[in-house]
C-alpha positions in Angstrom: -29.3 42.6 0.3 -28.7 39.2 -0.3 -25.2 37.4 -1.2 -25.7 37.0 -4.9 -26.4 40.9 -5.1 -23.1 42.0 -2.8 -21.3 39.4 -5.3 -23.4 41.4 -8.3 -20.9 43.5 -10.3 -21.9 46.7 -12.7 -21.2 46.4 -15.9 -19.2 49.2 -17.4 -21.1 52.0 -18.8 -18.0 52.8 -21.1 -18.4 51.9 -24.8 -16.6 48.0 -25.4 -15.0 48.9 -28.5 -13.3 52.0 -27.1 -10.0 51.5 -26.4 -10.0 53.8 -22.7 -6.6 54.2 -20.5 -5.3 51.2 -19.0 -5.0 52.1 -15.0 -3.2 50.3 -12.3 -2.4 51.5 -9.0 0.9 50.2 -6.9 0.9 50.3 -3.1 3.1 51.5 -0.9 3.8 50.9 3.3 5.8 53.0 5.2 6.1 56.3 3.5 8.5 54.3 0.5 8.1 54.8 -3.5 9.5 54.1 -6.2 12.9 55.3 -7.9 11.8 56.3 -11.5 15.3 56.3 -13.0 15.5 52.5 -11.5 12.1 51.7 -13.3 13.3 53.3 -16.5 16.3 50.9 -16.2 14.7 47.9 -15.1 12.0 48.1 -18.7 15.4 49.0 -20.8 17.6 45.8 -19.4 15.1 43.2 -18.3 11.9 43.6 -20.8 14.5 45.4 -23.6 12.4 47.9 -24.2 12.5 51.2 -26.0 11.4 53.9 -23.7 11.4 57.6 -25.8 10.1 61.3 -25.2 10.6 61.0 -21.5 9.6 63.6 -19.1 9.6 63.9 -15.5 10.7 62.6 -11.9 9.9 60.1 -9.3 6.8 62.2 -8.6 5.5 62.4 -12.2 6.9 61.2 -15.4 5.2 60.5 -19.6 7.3 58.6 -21.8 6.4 56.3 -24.3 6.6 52.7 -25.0 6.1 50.8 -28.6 4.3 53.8 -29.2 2.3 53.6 -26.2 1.8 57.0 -24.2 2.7 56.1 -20.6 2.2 57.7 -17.3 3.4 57.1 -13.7 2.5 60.0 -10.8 3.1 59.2 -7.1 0.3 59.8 -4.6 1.5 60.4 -0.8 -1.5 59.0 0.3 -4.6 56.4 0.2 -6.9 55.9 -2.7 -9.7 58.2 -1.7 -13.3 56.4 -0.8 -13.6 52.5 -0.2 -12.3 51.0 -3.0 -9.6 49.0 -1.5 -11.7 48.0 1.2 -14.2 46.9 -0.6 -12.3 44.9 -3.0 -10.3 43.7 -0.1 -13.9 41.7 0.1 -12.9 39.8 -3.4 -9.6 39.1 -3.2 -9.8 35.4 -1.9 -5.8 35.3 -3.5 -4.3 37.9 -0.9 -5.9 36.2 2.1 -3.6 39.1 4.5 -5.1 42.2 2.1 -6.9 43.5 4.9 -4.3 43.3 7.5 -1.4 44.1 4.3 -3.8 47.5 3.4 -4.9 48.5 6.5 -2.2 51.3 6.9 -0.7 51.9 3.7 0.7 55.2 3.0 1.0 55.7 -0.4 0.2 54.6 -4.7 1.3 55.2 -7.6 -1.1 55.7 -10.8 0.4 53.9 -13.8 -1.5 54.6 -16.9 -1.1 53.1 -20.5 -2.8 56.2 -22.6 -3.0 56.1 -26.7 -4.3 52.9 -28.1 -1.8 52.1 -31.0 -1.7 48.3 -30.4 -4.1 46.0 -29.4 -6.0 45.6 -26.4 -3.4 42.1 -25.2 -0.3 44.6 -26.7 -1.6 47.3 -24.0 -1.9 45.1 -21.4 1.0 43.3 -22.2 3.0 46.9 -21.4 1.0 47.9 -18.2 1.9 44.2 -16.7 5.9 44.9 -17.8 5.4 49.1 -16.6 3.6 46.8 -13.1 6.3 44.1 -12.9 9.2 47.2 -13.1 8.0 49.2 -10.4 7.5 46.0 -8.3 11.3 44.9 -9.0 12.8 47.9 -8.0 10.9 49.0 -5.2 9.1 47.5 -1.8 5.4 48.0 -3.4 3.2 45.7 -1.5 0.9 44.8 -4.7 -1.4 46.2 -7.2 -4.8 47.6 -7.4 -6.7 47.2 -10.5 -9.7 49.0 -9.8 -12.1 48.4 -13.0 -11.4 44.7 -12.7 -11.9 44.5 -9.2 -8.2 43.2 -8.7 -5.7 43.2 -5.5 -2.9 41.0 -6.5 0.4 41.4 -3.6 3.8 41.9 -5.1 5.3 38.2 -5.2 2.7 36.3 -7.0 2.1 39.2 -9.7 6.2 38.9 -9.9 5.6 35.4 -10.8 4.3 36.1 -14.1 7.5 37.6 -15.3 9.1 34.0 -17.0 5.5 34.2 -19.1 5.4 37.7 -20.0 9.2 37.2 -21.4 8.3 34.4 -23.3 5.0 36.5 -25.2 2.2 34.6 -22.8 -0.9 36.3 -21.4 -1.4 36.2 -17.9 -5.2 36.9 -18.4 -5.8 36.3 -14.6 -3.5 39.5 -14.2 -6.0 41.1 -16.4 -9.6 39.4 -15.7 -10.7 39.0 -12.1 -12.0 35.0 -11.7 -14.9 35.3 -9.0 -15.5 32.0 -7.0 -18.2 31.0 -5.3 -18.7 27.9 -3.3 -22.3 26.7 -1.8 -24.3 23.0 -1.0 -25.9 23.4 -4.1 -22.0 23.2 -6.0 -19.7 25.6 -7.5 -20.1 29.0 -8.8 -17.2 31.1 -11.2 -17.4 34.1 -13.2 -15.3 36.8 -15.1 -15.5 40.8 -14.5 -13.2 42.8 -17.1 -13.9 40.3 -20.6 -15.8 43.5 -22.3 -12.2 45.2 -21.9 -11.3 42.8 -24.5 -14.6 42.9 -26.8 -15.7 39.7 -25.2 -18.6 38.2 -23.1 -18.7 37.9 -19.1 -19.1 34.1 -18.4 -20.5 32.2 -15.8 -20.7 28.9 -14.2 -23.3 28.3 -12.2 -23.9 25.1 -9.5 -21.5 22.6 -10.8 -20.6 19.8 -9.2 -17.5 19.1 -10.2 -14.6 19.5 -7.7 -13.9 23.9 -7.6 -9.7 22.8 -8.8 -11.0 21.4 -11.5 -13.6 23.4 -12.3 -11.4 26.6 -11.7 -8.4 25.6 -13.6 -10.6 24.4 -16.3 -13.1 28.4 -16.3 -9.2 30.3 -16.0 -8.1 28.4 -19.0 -10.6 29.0 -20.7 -10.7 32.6 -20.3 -6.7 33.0 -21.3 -8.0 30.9 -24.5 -10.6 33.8 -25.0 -8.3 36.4 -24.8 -5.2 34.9 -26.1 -6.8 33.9 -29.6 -9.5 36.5 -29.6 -11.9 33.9 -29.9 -15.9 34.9 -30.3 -18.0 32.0 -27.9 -21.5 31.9 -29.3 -25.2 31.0 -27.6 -25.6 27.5 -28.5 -21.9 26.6 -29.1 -20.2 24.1 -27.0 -16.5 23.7 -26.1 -14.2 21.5 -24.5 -11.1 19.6 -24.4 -11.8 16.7 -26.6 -14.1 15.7 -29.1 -16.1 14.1 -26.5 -16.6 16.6 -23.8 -19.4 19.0 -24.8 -20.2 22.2 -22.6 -23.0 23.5 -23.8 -22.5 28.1 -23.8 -26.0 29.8 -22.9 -26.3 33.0 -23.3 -28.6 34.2 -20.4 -28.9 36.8 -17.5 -25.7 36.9 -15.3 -26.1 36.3 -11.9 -23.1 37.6 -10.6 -22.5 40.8 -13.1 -24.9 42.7 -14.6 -26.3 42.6 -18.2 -25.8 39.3 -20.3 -23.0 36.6 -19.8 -22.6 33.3 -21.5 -22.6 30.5 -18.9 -20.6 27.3 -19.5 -22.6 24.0 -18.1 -20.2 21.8 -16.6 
């Protein structure tokens, strides 16, 4: 197996246009948890939201949120299988994951259920639901299975001057794979189709990978945040001049189609 097919991500065989559970799992060290009554607090006084028809303890609770079925159960206990490990592989961003991980004793399975809002409203709830349980408890970070995403505690808690002010933190919610070779610079999305978009790709450039990187990340919050439609042929950039051309073509790092941005 070469690199390019270990780096090769599945695409989904759930339908894109079906809004599915959203499903994030906390990690725990040392036997902790989380308080729910301290998480229930934390979403009423720092996010001020309204949290109705709640059931449960710290070991399972449903409530809702904006009209969003919510729930959190506690899991004394690993993830079964390899999952962690294996996106321990990806997550260049949490360069201790596999030291962090190695022995961690517990998770919690957060779950955003009904699909009342939109897809960014869901999100936007799971990310406050995340950012509670990380505030008020010693949760090491978060595993975002579908999106291939391990993200520790402080630098998802980073995120929360954004999410009060109503931005997206799309890298919270898309995983950015990078890629670096002699032959220049490779980037590309897993977790777009959650949003009814297109995987994209940027393959071999030679551009410097901060630039390249910061440029591909805000392009993808752009994406999202405006639930904007790129098109084979289109081209995009940041002034009139600057013209990336979008191909539509085979992905080489997930499976199916992606549109690839030549820069």
């Amino acid at each position: 197996m070469g690199l390019f097919d270990f780096l090769k991500k599945k695409e989904t065989s759930e339908p894109k246009n079906e809004k599915g559970a959203l499903l994030a799992m906390p990690l725990f060290i040392n036997n902790e948890s989380y308080n729910i009554d301290s998480v229930i607090q934390n979403l009423k006084n720092l996010w001020g939201l309204s949290i109705i028809n709640f059931s449960g303890d710290n070991n399972s609770a449903v409530f809702t949120v904006n009209n969003e079925l919510v729930t959190i159960f506690f899991v004394p206990g690993q993830i079964p299988g390899d999952e962690v490990s294996t996106t321990i592989k990806y997550a260049y961003n949490w360069h201790k994951a596999e030291e962090d991980l190695k022995n961690y004793t517990g998770h919690a399975v957060v779950s955003v259920m009904s699909a009342q809002g939109s897809q960014i409203e869901r999100y936007t709830i799971l990310s406050k639901l995340l950012c509670s349980i990380l505030s008020t408890s010693n949760s090491i970070g978060v595993y975002q299975g579908k999106q291939t995403l391990l993200i520790p505690r402080n630098q998802y808690l980073e995120n929360i001057d954004d999410l009060q002010q109503g931005k997206s933190p799309a890298h919270l919610w898309v995983y950015i794979g990078i890629k670096t070779s002699e032959e220049g610079n490779y980037l590309y999305t897993y977790g777009l189709p959650e949003f009814d978009k297109q995987e994209m790709e940027i393959i071999k450039s030679p551009k410097e990978l901060l630039e390249v990187f910061n440029f591909f990340a805000n392009i993808v919050s752009y994406v999202i945040n405006g639930d904007i439609t790129l098109r084979n042929g289109e081209t995009l950039g940041y002034t009139e001049d600057q013209k990336i051309k979008i191909t539509a073509s085979q992905g080489m790092f997930v499976e199916g189609q992606t549109l690839r941005l030549e820069m």
